[in-house]
C-alpha positions as CSV (number, residue, x, y, z in Angstrom):
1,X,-70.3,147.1,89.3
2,X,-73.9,146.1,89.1
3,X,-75.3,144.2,86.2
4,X,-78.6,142.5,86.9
5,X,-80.5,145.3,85.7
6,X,-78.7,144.7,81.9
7,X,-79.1,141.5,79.9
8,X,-76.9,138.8,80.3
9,X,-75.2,139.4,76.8
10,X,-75.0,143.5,77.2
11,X,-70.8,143.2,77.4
12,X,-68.9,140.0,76.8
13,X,-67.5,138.9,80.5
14,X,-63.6,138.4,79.8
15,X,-64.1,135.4,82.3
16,X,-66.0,133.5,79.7
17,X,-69.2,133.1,82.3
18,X,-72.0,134.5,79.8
19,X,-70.4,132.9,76.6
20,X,-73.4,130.7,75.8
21,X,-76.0,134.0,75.6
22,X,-73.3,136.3,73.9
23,X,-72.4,133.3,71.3
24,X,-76.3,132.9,71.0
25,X,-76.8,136.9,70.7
26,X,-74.2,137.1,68.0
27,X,-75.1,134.3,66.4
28,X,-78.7,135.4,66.1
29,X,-77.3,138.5,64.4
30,X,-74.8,137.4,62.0
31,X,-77.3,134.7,60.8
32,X,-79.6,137.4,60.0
33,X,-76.5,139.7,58.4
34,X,-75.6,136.5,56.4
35,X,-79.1,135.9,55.2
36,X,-80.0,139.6,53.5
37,X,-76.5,138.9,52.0
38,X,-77.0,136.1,50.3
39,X,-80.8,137.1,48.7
40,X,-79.5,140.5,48.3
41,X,-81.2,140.3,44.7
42,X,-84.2,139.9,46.0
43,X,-85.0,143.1,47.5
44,X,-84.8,145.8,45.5
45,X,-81.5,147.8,45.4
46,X,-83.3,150.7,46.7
47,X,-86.3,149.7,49.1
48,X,-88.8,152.1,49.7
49,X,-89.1,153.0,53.0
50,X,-92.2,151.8,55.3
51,X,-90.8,152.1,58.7
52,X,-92.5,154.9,61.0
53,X,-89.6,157.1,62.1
54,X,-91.4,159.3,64.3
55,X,-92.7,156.2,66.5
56,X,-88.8,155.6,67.5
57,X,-87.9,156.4,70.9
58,X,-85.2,155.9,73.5
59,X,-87.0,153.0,75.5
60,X,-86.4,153.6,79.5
61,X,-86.0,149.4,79.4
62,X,-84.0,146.7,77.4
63,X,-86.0,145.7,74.5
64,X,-86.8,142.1,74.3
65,X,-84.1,140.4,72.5
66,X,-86.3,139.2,69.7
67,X,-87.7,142.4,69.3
68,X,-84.5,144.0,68.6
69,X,-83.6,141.4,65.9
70,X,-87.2,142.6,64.5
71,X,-85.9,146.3,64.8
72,X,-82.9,145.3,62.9
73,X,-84.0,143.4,60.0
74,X,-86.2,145.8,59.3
75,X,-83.5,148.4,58.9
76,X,-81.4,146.0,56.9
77,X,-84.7,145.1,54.7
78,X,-84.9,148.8,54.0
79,X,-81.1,150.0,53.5
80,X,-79.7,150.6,50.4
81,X,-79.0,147.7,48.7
82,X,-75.4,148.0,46.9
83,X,-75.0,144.3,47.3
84,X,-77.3,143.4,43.9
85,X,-76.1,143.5,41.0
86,X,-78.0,146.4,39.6
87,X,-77.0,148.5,42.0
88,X,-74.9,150.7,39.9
89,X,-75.6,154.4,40.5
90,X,-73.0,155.5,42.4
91,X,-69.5,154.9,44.0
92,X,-70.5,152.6,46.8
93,X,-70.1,148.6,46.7
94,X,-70.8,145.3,48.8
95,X,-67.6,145.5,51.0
96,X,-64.9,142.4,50.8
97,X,-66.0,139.9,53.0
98,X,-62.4,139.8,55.1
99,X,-63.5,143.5,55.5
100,X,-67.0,143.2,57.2
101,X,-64.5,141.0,59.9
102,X,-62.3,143.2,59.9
103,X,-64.7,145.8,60.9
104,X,-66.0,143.3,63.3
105,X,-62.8,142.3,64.8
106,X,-61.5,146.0,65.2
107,X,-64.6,147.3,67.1
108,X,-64.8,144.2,69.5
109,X,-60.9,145.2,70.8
110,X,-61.9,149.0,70.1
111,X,-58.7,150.2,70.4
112,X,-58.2,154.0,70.0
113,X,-55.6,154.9,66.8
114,X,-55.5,158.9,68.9
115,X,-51.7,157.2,70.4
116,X,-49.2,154.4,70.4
117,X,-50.2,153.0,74.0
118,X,-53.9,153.2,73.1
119,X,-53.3,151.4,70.1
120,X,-50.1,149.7,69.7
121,X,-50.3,147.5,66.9
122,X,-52.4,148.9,65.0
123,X,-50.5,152.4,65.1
124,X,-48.1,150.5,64.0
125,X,-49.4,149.2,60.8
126,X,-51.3,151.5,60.0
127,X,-48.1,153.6,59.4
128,X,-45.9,151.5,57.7
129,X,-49.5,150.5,55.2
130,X,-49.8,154.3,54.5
131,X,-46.1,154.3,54.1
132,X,-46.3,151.6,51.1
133,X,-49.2,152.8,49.8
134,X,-47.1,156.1,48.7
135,X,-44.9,154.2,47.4
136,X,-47.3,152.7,45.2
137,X,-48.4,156.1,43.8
138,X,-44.5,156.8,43.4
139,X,-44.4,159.6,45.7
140,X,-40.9,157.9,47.5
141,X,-38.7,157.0,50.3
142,X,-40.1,160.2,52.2
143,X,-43.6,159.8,52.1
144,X,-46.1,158.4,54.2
145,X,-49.2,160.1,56.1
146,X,-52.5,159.4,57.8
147,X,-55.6,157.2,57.6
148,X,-59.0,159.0,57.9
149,X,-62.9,158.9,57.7
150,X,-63.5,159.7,54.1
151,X,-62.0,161.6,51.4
152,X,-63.5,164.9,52.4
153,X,-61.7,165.2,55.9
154,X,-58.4,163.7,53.4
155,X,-58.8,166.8,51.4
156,X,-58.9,168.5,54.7
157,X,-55.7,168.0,55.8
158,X,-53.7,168.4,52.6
159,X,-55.1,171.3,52.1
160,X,-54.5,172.3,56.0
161,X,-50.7,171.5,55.4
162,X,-50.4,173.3,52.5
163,X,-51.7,176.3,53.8
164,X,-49.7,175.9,56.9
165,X,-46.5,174.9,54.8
166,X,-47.3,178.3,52.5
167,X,-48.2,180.4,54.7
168,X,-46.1,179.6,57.7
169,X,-49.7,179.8,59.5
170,X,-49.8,176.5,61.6
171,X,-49.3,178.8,65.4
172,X,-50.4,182.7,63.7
173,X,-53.1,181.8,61.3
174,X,-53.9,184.0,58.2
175,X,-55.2,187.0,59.6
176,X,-52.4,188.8,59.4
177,X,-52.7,187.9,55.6
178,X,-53.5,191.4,53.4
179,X,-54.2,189.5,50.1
180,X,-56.5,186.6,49.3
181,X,-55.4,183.0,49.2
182,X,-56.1,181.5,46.1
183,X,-57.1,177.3,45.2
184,X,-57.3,176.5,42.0
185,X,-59.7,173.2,41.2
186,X,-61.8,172.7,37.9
187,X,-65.5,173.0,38.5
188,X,-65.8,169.2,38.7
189,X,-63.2,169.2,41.3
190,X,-65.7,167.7,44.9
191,X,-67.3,170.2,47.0
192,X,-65.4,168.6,49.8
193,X,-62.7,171.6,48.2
194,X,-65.2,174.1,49.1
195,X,-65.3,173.2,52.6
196,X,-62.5,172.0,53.1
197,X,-61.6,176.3,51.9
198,X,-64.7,177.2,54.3
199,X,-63.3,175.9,57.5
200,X,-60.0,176.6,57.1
201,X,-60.8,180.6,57.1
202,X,-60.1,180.9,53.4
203,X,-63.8,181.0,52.5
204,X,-65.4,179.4,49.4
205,X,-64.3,182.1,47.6
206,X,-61.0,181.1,47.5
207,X,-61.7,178.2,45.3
208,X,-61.4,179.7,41.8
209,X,-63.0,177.2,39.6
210,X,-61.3,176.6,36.6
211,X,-63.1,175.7,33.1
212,X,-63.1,172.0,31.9
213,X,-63.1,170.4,28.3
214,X,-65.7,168.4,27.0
215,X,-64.6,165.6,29.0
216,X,-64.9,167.2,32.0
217,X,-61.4,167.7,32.4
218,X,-59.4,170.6,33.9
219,X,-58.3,173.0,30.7
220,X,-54.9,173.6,31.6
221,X,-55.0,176.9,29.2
222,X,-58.0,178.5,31.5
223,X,-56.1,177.1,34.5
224,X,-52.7,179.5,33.7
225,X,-54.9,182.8,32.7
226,X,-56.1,182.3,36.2
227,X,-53.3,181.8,38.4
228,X,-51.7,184.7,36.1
229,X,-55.1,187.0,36.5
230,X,-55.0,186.3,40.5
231,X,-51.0,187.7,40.5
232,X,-52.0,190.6,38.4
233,X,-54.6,191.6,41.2
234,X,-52.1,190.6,43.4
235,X,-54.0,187.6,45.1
236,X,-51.8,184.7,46.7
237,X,-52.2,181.6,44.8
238,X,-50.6,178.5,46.7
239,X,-52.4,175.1,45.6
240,X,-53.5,173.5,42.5
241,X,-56.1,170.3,42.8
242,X,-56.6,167.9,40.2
243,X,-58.9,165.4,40.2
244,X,-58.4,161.4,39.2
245,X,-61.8,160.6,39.0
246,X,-64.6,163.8,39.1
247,X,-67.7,162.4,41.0
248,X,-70.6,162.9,37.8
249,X,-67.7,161.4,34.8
250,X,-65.3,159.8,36.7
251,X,-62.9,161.6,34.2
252,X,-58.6,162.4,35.0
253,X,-57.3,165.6,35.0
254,X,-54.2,166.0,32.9
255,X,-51.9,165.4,35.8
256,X,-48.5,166.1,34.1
257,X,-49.3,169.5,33.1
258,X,-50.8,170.8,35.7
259,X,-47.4,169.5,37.6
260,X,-45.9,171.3,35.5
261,X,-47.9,174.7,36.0
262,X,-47.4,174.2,39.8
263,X,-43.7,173.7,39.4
264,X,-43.6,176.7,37.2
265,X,-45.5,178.9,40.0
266,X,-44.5,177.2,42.8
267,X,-47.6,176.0,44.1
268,X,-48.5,173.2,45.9
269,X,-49.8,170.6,43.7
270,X,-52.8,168.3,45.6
271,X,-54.5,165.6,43.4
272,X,-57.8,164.0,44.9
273,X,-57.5,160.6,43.8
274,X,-60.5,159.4,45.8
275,X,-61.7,157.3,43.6
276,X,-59.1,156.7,40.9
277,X,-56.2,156.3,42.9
278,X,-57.1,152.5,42.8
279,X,-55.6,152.1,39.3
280,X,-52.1,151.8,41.2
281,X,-53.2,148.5,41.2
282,X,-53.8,147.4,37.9
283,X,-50.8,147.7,35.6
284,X,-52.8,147.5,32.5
285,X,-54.7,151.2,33.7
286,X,-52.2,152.9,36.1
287,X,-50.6,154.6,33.3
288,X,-54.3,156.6,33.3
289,X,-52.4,158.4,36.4
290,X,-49.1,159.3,35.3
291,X,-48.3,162.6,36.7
292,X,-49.4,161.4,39.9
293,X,-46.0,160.8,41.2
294,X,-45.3,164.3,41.3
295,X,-48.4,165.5,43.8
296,X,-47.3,167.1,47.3
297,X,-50.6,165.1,48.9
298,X,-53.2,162.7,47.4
299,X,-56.2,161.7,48.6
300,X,-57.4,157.9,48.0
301,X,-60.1,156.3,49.5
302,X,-60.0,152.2,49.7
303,X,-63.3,151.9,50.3
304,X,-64.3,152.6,47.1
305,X,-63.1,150.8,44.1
306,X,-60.6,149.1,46.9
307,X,-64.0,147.2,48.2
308,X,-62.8,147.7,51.8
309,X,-66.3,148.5,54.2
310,X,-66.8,152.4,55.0
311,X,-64.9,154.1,56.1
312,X,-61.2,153.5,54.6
313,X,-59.6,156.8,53.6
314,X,-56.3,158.3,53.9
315,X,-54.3,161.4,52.9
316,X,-50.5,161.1,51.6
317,X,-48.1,163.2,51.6
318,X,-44.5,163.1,49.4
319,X,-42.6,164.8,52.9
320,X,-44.2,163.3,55.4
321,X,-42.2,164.9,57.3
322,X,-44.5,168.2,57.0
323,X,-47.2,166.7,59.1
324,X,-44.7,167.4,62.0
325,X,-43.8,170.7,61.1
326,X,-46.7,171.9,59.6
327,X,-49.4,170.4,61.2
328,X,-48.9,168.4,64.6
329,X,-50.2,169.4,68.2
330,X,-48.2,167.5,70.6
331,X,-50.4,166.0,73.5
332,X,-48.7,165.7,76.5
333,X,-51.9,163.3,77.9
334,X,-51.2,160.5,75.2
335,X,-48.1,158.3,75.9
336,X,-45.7,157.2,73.2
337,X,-42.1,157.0,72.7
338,X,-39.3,159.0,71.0
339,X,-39.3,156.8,67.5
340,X,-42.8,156.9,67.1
341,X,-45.5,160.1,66.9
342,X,-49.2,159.6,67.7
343,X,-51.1,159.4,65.2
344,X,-53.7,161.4,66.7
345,X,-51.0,164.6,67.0
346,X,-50.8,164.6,63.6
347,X,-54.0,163.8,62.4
348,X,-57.6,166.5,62.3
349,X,-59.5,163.2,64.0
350,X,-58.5,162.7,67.3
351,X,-60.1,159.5,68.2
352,X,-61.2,157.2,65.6
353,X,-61.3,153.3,64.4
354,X,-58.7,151.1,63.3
355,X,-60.0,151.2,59.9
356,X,-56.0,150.1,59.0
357,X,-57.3,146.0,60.0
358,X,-59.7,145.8,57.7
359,X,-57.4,147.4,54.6
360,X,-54.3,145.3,55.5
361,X,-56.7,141.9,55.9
362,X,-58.5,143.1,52.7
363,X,-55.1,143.6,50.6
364,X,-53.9,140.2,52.4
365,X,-57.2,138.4,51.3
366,X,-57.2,139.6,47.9
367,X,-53.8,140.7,46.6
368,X,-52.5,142.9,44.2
369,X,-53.1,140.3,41.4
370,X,-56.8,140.5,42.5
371,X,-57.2,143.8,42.6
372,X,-55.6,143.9,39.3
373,X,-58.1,141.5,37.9
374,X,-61.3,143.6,39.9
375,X,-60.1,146.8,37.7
376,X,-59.5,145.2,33.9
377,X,-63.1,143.2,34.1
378,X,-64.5,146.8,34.9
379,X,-63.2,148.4,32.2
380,X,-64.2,145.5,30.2
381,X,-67.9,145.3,31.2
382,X,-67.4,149.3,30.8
383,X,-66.8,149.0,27.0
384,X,-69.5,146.8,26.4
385,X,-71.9,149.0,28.2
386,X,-70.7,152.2,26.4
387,X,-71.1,149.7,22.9
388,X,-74.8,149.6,24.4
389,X,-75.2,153.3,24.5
390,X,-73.4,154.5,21.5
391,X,-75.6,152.1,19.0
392,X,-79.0,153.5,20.6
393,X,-79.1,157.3,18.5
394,X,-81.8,158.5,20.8
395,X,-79.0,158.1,23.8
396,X,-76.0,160.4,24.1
397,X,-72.7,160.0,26.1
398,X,-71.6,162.9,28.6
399,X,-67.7,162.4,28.4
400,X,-65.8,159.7,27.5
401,X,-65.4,157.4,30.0
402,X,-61.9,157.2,31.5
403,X,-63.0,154.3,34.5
404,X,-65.8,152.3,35.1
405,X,-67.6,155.1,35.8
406,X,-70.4,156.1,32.4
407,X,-72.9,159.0,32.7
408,X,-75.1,159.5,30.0
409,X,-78.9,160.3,29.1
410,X,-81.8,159.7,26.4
411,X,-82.4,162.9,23.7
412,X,-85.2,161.3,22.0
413,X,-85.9,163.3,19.1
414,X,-89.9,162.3,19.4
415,X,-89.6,164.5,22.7
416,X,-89.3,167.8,22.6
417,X,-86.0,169.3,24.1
418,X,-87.4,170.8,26.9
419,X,-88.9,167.5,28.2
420,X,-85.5,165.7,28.1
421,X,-84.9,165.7,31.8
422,X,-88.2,164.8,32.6
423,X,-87.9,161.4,30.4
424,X,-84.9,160.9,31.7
425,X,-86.2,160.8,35.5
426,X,-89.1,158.7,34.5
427,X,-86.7,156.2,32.7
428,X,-84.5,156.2,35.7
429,X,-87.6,155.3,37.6
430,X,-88.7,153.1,35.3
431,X,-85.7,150.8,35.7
432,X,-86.1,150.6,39.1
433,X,-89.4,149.0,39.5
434,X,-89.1,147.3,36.2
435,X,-85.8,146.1,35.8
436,X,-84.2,146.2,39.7
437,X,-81.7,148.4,37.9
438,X,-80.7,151.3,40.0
439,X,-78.8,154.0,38.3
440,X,-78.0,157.6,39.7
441,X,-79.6,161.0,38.6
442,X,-76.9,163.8,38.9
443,X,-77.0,167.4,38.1
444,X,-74.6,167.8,35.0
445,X,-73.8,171.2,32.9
446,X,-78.0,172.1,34.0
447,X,-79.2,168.7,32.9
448,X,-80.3,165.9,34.6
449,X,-78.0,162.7,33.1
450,X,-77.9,159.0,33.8
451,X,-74.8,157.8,35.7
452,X,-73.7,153.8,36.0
453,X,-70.8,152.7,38.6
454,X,-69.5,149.0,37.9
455,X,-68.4,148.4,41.1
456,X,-69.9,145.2,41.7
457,X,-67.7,142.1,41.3
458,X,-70.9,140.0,40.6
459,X,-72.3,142.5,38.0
460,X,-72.1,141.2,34.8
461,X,-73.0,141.2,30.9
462,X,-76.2,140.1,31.5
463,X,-76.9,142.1,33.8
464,X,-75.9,145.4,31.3
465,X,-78.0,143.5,28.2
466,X,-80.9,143.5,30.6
467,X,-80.7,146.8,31.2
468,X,-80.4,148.1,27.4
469,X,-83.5,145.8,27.1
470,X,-85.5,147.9,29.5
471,X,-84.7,151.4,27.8
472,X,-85.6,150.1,24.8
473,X,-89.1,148.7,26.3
474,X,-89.3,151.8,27.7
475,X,-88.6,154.2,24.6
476,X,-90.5,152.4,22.6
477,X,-93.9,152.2,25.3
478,X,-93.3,156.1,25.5
């Protein structure tokens, strides 16, 4: 093949002839990586954007190499910054370090995780990981399932093989199907429910949102008027999904009883543990998840409270052995062997990375006794920063907290009501240029509402006091 019109670096010869301008190239690059990492406080944790978009183009030839490092730390300078400490506005961390490698090392080998022969040691781990991670949630000996991109195409699937499992629908589909199928999920539940309902020819409309309590939990009361209402007009309700950590409160369902209610209606019981499924990890806070142990699928994403780099999710199932009957499309193109299924039969990605490297390295790195440690400080700098809130009387609390997760907002009574939201968006802003403190704006119960995330392992105290200090600068300037 001919390469002199490429640069010498373009592809790494395995003959070692161009290791001086690859090592040079990469070196140029992780320098520069390396360096916005380490003054990650000095930017702001959400740049404001200067770059001219519309002057990008495809160029016709290679860009000088110095000119591409240009290119790139300008996109780096202007990213979101979730390495700085007051970065705290939503679910979304520095990664561990092992996993920025891991990431690194996977896509140099790029293997494909679609079969066995495309991907034969990874395929390999990343089954018997899943596998142990079930076990961790309690689901036992029979459980296992699949690593994905993200908790919505997680939800995906479960929900794909428990329609299929219900419904017998895997080859016919549902159109046969005189009666609505029916999910239940609390309006807090992710809209990744909703769509998840949309493309597997159920429609939105088959997610009946169920009422939550002040907490922003499920109310198991409204939950069993439902599910009796929908027999009574003789819908066909077949899943239940709980949530173990809603995206605005980072609140827990009542897991146990809404097992219950499935059991007692036979319906398949899904919990979305996207964010909250890391409290396997801590002993102190697992017991936050009891119930757990009884879902036919969870969904838990490492890359979230698990610090592993995007993306890192998976979907587990308690039978794993449903993904065969209720889901797999054998490809006779992929080779494999009699003991072990492809993991892109049984999967909705086909190809995808070996996201598996940089979990296993990350849980290698770091341990459960680390992970452990990660979680209790959170819920310790969590207290403190919910002390913060509760002594201010011009701020109020949405829910209370359940994780490290606190959404809240100023009712100043020397504002009138209807002006609320509108101090609340200028305080948010306010902390942003004044205090590098960036915190989240979400939509809750028709108000706009504060949210913090303490994610970040180098997020401290201080930083929190500093924050307090701004809101009360800014209150008291307003």
């Amino acid at each position: 093949m001919e390469l002199s019109q490429i640069p010498l670096s373009a592809f790494i010869d395995p003959q070692g002839n161009n290791r001086e301008q690859v090592e040079h190239l990469v070196g140029q690059v992780l320098n520069l990586v390396l360096a916005h990492a380490f003054a990650a406080t000095e930017r702001s944790p959400l740049p404001v954007s200067t770059i001219n978009f519309d002057s990008i183009n495809i160029p016709d030839t290679p860009v000088p190499e110095q000119e591409l490092l240009d290119n790139l730390n300008a996109l780096l300078t202007e990213s979101m910054n979730a390495a700085h400490t007051g970065y705290i506005g939503h679910m979304d961390t520095m990664p561990a370090t092992i996993s920025i490698l891991g990431d690194l090392a996977a896509a140099a080998v790029n293997n494909n995780m679609l079969s066995l022969e495309m991907s034969p040691a990874f395929s390999r781990l990343e089954h018997i990981l899943v596998k142990q991670t079930a076990r961790l949630f309690g689901l036992g000996e029979q459980s296992g399932g699949v690593m994905l991109a993200g908790g919505s195409l997680a939800n995906l699937q479960a929900l794909a093989v428990a329609r299929n499992s219900f419904f017998d629908s895997r080859e016919k589909g549902i159109t046969s199907l005189q009666r609505q199928p029916l999910i239940f999920a609390s309006e807090a539940a992710h809209t990744s429910v909703q769509k998840a309902a949309m493309l597997l020819g159920l429609g939105t409309s088959s997610v009946v949102k169920v009422a939550t309590n002040q907490d922003s939990q499920m109310d198991t009361a409204d939950l069993r008027r439902k599910i009796e209402q929908a027999k009574m007009e003789s819908n066909l309700p077949f899943c239940i999904v709980a949530t173990a950590g809603t995206t605005t409160t980072g609140n827990i369902d009542p897991l146990e009883e809404i097992h219950r209610i499935a059991k007692e209606h036979h319906l398949w019981f899904h919990v979305d543990a996207a964010y909250g499924g890391a409290l396997v990890f801590s002993e102190k806070h697992r017991h936050r998840l009891a119930g757990i142990e009884n879902a036919d699928s969870i969904t838990f994403n490492p890359q979230k409270w698990l610090y592993v780099a995007k993306t890192c999710a998976m979907v587990l199932f308690r039978d794993v052995g449903l993904l065969e009957t209720a889901f797999r499309i054998s490809a006779p193109y992929m080779g494999g062997d009699d003991e072990f299924i492809n993991i892109g039969e049984q999967s909705v990605q086909g190809t995808h990375h070996a996201d598996v490297l940089k979990f296993w390295l990350s849980l290698q790195h770091i341990g459960k006794s680390g992970y452990a440690r990660l979680i209790d400080d959170s819920y310790r700098l969590t207290s403190h920063l919910v002390e913060q809130i509760t002594s201010r009387p011009f701020l109020k609390i949405a829910s209370q907290p359940e994780m490290n997760l606190v959404c809240f907002r100023g009712e100043p009574n020397w504002v009138t009501q209807a002006s609320w939201d509108d101090w609340n968006a200028r305080l948010q802003t306010y902390l942003l240029r004044e205090g590098s403190v960036f915190l989240s704006l979400p939509l809750y119960r028709k108000s706009r509402w504060l949210r913090a995330v303490l994610l970040n392992p180098f997020t401290g105290k201080a930083t929190i006091d500093a924050l307090f200090q701004h809101i009360d600068n800014f209150a008291a300037r307003v």
